[in-house]
N, C-alpha and C positions, 0 to 999 in steps of 0.2 A: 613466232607463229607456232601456237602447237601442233605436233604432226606434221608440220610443214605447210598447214591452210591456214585463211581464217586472217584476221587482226593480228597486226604486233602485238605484244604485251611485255611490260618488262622481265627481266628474267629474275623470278625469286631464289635463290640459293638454299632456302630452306623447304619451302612448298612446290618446288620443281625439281628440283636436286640434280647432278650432273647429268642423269641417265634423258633432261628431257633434252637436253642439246645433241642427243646420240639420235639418228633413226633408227639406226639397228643397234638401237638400248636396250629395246624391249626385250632382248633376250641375255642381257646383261642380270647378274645378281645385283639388285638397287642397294645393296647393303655393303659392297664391293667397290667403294669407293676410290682406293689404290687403282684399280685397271680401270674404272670410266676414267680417271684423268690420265693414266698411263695411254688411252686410248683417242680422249681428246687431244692428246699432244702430240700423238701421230701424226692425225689430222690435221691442227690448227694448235702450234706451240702458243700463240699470240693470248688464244681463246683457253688453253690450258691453265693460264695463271691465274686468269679471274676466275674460271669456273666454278672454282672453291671459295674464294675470295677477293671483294673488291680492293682489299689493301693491298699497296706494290710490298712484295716481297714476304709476305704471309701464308706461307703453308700450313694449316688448320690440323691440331696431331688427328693422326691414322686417316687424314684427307679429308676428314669429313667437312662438307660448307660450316663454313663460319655463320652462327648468330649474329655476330656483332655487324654484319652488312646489312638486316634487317634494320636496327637501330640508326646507321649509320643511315638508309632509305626514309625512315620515317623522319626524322630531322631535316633533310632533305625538303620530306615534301610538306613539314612544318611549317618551316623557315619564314616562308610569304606570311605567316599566320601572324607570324609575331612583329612586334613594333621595335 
């Protein structure tokens, strides 16, 4: 939910980026990637690993989200397409 209202929606790692999983991100540097996840992990270790990336054991250099879960999303939601 963004904000905390509204519709689920999935959570993009590129076009959300850690800080939307924070409520009080908004006063986070969005460029600051090392402390929202140092910060998600405070919180929710569980939710700290993906936050950056969907692969088990992928930490992404200088934290930033991973591209490749984007990719890894649209194959995903390919998939039914193809024969």
């Amino acid at each position: 939910k963004r904000g905390g209202f509204g519709e689920f929606r999935l959570y993009d790692h590129i076009a959300d980026g850690p800080t939307a999983l924070l409520v009080e991100g908004r006063d986070m540097d969005p460029a600051d990637f090392e402390t929202m996840f140092n910060k998600i992990r405070e919180l929710s270790p569980t939710l700290s690993l993906i936050s950056h990336s969907m692969i088990p054991g992928d930490v992404p250099f200088d934290f930033q989200p991973s591209p490749v879960n984007n990719i890894i999303m649209a194959e995903i939601f390919d998939s039914p397409k193809q024969d």
